[in-house]
N, C-alpha and C positions, 0 to 999 in steps of 0.2 A: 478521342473523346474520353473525360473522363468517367470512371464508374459511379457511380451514387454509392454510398455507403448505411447501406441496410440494416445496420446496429444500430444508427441514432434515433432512427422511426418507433426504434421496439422497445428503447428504455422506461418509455413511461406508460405502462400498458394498464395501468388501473384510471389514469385518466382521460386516458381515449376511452373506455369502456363507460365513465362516467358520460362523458361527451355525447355518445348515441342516445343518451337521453332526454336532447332537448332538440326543437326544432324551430325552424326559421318560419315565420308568418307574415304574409305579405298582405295587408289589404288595402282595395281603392277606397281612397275618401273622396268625397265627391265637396269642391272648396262651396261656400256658402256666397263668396264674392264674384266669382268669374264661372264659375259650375264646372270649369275643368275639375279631374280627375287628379288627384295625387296620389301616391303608394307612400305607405307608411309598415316599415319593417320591425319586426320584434323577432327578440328569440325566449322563445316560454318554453320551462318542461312539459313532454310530451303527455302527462296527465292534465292540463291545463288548458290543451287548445281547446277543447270543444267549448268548457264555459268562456275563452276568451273570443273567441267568433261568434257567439250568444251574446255579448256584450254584460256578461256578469263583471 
């Protein structure tokens, strides 16, 4: 088995570090035709969710 190579991951370490700053948000929409449930995904900076779940 080969080894992974552990230097490729580390090259860009100011944009991973950017990266932890946003986050994935999932919510059910409930459809207006049939009443099932859909999910609908975003990714918002993490200063953002609260007014975006608030529907601001």
């Amino acid at each position: 088995m080969a080894k992974a190579a552990k230097t490729a991951i580390k090259k860009d370490l100011k944009a991973s570090a950017e990266a932890k700053n946003w986050t994935k948000v999932i919510r059910a929409v409930r459809s207006p035709k049939s009443g099932a449930y859909t999910f609908k995904e975003q990714i918002i900076h993490k200063d953002k969710v609260k007014d975006h779940l608030a529907g601001k």
